[in-house]
C-alpha positions as CSV (number, residue, x, y, z in Angstrom):
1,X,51.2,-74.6,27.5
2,X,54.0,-72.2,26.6
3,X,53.1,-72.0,23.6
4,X,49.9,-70.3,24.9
5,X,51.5,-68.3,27.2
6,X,53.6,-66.9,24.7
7,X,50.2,-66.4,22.5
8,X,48.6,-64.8,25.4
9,X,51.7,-62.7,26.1
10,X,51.6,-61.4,22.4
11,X,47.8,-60.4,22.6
12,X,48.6,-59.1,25.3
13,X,51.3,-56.7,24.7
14,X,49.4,-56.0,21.1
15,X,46.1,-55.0,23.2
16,X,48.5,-52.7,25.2
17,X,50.4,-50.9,22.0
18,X,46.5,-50.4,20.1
19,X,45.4,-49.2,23.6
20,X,48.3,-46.9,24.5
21,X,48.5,-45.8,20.6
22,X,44.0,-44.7,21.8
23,X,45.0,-43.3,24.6
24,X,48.0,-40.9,23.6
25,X,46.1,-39.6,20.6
26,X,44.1,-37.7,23.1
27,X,47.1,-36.0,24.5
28,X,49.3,-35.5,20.9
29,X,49.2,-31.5,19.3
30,X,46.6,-30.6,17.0
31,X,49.8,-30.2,14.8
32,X,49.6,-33.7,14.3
33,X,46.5,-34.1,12.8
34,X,47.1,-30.7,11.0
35,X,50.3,-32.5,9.3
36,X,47.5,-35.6,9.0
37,X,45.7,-33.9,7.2
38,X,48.2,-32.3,5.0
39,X,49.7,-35.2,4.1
40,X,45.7,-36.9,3.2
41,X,44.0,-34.0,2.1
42,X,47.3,-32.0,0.5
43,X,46.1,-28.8,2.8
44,X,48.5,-26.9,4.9
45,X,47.2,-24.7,7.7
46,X,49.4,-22.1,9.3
47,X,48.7,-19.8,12.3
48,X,48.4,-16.0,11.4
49,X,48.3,-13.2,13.8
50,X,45.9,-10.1,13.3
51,X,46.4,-6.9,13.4
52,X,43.9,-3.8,13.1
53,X,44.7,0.2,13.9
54,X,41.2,2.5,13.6
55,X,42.1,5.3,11.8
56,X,41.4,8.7,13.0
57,X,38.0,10.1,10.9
58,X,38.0,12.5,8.2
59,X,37.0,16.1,8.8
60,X,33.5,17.3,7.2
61,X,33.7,20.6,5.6
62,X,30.4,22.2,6.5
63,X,30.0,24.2,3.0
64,X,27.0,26.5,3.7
65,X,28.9,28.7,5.7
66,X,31.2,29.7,3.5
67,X,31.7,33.5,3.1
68,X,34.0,35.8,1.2
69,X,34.4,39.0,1.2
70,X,36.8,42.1,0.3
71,X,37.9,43.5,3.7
72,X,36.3,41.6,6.3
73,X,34.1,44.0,7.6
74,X,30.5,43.4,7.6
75,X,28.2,43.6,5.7
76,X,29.7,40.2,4.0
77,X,28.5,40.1,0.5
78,X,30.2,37.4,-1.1
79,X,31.8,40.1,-3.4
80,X,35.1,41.5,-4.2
81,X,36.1,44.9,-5.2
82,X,39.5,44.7,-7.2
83,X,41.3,48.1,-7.1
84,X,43.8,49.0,-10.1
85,X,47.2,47.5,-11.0
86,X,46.9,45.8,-7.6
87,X,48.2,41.8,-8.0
88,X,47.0,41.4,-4.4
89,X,43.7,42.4,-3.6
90,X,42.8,40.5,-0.5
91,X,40.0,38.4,-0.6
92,X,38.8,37.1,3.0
93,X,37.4,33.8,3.2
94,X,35.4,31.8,6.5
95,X,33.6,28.5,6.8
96,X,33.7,26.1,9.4
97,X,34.5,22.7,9.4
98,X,33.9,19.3,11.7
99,X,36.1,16.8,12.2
100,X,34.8,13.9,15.0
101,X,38.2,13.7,16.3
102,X,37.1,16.7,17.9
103,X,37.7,20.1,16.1
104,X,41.1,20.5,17.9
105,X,42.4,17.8,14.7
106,X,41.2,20.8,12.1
107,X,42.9,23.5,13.3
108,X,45.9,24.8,11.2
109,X,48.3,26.0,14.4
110,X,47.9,22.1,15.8
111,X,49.2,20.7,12.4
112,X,45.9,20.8,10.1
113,X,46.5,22.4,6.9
114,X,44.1,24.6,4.9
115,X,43.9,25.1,0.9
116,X,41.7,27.5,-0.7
117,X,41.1,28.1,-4.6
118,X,39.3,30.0,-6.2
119,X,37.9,28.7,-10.3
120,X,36.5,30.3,-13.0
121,X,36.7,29.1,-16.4
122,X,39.2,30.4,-18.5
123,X,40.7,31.7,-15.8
124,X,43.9,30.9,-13.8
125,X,43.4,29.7,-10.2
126,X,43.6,32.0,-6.9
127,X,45.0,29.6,-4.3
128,X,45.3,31.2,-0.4
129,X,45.1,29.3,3.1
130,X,44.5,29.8,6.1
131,X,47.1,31.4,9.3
132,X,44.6,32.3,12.2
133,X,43.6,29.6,15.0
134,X,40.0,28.9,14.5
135,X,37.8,29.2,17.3
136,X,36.5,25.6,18.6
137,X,33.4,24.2,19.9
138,X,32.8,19.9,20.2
139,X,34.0,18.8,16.9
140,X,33.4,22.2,15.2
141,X,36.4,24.5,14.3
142,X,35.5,28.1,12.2
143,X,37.8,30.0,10.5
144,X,36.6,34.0,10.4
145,X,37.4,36.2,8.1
146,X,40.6,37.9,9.8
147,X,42.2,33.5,9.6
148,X,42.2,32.9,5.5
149,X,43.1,34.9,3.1
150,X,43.5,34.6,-0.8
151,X,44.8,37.3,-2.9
152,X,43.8,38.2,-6.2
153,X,44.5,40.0,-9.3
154,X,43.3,43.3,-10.9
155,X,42.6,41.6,-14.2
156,X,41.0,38.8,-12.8
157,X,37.7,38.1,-14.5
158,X,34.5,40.2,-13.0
159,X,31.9,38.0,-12.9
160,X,31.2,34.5,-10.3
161,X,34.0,32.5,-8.9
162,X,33.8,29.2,-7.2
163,X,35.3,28.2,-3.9
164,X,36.8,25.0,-2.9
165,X,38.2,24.3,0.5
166,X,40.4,21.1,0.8
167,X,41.4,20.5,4.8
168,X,43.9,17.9,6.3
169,X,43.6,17.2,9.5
170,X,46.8,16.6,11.9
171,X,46.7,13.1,11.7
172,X,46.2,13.1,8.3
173,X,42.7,12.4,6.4
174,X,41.2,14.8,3.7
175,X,37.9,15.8,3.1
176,X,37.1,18.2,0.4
177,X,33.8,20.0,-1.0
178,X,33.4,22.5,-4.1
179,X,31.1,25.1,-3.4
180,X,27.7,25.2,-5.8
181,X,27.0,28.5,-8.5
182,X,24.4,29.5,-5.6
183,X,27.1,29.7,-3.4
184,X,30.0,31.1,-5.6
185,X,30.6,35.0,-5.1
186,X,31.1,38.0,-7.5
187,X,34.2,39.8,-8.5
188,X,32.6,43.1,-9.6
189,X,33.6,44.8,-12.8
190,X,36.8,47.2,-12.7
191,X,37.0,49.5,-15.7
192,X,40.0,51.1,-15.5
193,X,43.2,52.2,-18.0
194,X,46.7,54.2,-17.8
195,X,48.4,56.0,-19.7
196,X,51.9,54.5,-20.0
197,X,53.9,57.2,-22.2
198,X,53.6,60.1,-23.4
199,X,52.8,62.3,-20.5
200,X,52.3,65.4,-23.4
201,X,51.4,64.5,-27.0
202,X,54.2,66.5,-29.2
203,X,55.3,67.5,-32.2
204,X,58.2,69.2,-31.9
205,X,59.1,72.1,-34.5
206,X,56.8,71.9,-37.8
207,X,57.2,74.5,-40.8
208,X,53.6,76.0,-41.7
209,X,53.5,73.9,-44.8
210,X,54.5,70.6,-42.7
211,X,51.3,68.0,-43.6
212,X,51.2,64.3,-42.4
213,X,53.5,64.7,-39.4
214,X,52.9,61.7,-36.8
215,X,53.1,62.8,-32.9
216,X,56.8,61.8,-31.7
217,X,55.5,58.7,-30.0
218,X,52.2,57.5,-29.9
219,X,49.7,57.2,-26.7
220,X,50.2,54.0,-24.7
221,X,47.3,52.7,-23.1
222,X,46.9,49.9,-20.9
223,X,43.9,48.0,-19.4
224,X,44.7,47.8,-15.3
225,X,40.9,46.5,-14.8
226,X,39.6,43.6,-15.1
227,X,36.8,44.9,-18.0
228,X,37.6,44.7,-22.0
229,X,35.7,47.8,-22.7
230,X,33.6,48.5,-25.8
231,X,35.3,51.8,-26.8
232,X,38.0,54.2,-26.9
233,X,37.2,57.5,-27.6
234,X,39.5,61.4,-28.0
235,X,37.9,64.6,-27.2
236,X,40.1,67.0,-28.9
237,X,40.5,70.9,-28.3
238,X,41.5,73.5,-30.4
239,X,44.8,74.3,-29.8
240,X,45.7,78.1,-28.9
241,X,49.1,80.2,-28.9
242,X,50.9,80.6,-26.1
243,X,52.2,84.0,-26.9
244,X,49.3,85.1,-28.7
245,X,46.1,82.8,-27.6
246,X,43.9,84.4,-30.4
247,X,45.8,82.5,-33.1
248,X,45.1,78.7,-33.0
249,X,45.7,75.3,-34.9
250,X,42.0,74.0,-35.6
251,X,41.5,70.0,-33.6
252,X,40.3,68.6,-36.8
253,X,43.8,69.1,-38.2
254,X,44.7,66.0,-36.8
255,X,43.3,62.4,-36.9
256,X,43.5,59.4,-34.9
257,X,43.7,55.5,-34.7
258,X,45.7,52.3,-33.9
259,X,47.7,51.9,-37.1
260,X,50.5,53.7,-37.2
261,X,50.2,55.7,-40.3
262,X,49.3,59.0,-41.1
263,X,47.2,60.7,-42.8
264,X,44.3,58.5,-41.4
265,X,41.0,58.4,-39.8
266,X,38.6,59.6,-37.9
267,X,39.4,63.3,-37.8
268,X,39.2,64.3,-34.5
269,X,36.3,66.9,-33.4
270,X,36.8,69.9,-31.0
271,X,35.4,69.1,-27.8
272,X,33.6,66.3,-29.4
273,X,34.3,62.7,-28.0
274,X,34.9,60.8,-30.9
275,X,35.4,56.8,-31.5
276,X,39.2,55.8,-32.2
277,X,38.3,51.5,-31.2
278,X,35.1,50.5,-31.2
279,X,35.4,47.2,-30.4
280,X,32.5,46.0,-28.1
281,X,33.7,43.7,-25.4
282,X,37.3,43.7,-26.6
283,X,38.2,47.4,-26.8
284,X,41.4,47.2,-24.4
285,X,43.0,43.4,-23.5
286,X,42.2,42.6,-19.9
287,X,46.2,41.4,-18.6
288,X,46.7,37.5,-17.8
289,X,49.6,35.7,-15.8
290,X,51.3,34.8,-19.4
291,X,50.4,38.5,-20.3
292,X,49.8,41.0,-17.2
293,X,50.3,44.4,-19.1
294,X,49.1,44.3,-22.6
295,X,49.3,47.3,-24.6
296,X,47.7,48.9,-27.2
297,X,49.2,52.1,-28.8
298,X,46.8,55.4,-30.1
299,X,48.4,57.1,-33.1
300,X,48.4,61.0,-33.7
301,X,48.9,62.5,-36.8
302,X,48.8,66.6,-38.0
303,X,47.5,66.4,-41.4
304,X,47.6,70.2,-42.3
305,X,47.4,73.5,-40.5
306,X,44.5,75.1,-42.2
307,X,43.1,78.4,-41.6
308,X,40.7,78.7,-38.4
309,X,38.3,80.8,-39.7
310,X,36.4,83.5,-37.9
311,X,36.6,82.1,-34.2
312,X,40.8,82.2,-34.6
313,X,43.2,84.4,-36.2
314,X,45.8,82.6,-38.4
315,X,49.2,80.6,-37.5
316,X,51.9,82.9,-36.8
317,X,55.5,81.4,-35.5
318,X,54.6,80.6,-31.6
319,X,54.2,77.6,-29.7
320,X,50.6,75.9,-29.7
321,X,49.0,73.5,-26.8
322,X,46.7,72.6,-24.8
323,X,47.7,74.5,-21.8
324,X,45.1,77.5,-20.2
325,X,42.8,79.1,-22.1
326,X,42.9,75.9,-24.0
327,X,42.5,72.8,-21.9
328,X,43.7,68.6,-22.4
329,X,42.3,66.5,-24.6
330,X,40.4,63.4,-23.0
331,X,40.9,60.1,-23.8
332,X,38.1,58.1,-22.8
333,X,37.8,53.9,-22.0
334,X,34.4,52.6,-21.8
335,X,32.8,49.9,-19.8
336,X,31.4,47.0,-21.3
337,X,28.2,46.1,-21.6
């Protein structure tokens, strides 16, 4: 009989430990069946927390309503007039732009930022921005012509230019857009040169037999446009005595080109334009940044003093110019085609 008991007491207290081992399995951790199944499986599951931040959006440059224009006064024509020697000529720019942030987020006083460049091929880029507040509506901001500026240079290329507008919003996220050829505008043509040195052609003092005798220094010209020109051309004029203006030293006396030698050629023609460079489309170098005032020098040279015929009396000793009854000679640039 005790040996029963004792039997009965085992089953007993075996039942109990498989029952209480049932029981707490229902109120264990999920950790332990996550180490379970790591140690059966060879898995390993950790918690990890999420994290998300929505970024503000990026503005929207609305491109069609780009304009530029040359002093911000209407008509706008997409086109800029370049004035000489000027390495700022102001070139006004507007467009609006949308930003879903509201257009507050686009508006360079609040801690937006605008770039502007202008692009032409073979050309170095115009970069500006913008200063003014924009005026705001919704999500819209627009910049007018009096906010944005970019200046420009007087040998900058004549012909279209391309506009792209980059803009960072406060926050910040960029949004960009190139403007098409149909939307591009038009630096017109400026055909322009100076004359650097000498303000009077000379010769100083000459013997009447004197031939070949170069001017003292030579004419300096220099393109301040933005055009190349085909030509270069010298109307001459007879020169007449000072004391004695019916005495005079014939124009054709002298010649005219680049090189610096002398005698040489063309001879020039009273009151005649005649061609010193012809050189269509390359006549005068239009400046760069490397090179903003190229120069190209115009040699004089007195070949003889011959005698004037009927229309003037012979060379005596007296000074000879250009000066009333006579008048300058011209030196004439002109405009490609």
């Amino acid at each position: 009989m005790e040996l029963k008991k004792r039997g009965g007491i085992v089953n007993k207290l075996l039942i109990f430990g498989i029952l209480f081992i049932i029981i707490n399995t229902n109120i264990v951790s999920a950790g332990f069946f996550d180490k379970a199944k790591a140690f059966i499986s060879g898995e390993v599951t950790q918690p990890q927390s999420v994290s998300l931040t929505v970024a503000n959006s990026a503005p929207v440059i609305t491109v069609g309503s780009i304009t530029v224009d040359d002093d911000g006064i209407a008509p706008f024509d997409d086109s800029v007039v370049l004035t000489p020697d000027n390495l700022a000529n102001p070139a006004y720019v507007s467009f609006s732009v949308s930003d879903p942030d509201g257009g507050a987020d686009v508006d360079v006083t609040q801690g937006a930022s605008v770039t502007i460049i202008f692009s032409k091929t073979g050309e170095d880029n115009r970069i500006g921005s913008c200063t003014g507040a924009p005026t705001l509506s919704g999500n819209l901001a627009t910049y007018t012509l009096t906010d944005c500026l970019v200046n420009m240079k007087y040998y900058d290329a004549f012909g279209l230019w391309n506009v792209q507008i980059t803009v960072e919003d406060a926050n910040p996220a960029l949004a960009s857009d190139t403007k098409t050829e149909t939307n591009s505008f038009t630096v017109q043509k400026l055909t322009s040169f100076a004359i650097n040195s000498p303000i009077t052609l000379s010769w100083g003092s000459i013997g009447l037999g004197t031939k070949n005798q170069p001017a003292n220094t030579p004419a300096v010209l220099r393109n301040n446009g933005n055009d190349p020109g085909n030509e270069v051309q010298v109307t001459g004029k007879n020169l007449l005595g000072t004391t004695d203006s019916t005495r005079g030293i014939l124009v054709s006396d002298f010649s005219a080109n680049t090189a610096a030698v002398c005698p040489t050629t063309p001879n020039l023609v009273h009151n005649v334009a005649q061609t010193i460079i012809n050189s269509p489309g390359n006549a005068l170098i239009v400046g760069s940044d490397a090179t903003p005032n190229p120069t190209q020098n115009l040699n004089f040279c007195l070949e003889q003093v011959t005698n004037p015929g009927v229309n003037l009396n012979p060379v005596t000793q007296q000074t000879y110019s250009t000066a009333p009854p006579s008048s300058p000679w011209d030196i004439i640039f002109t405009a490609s085609t």
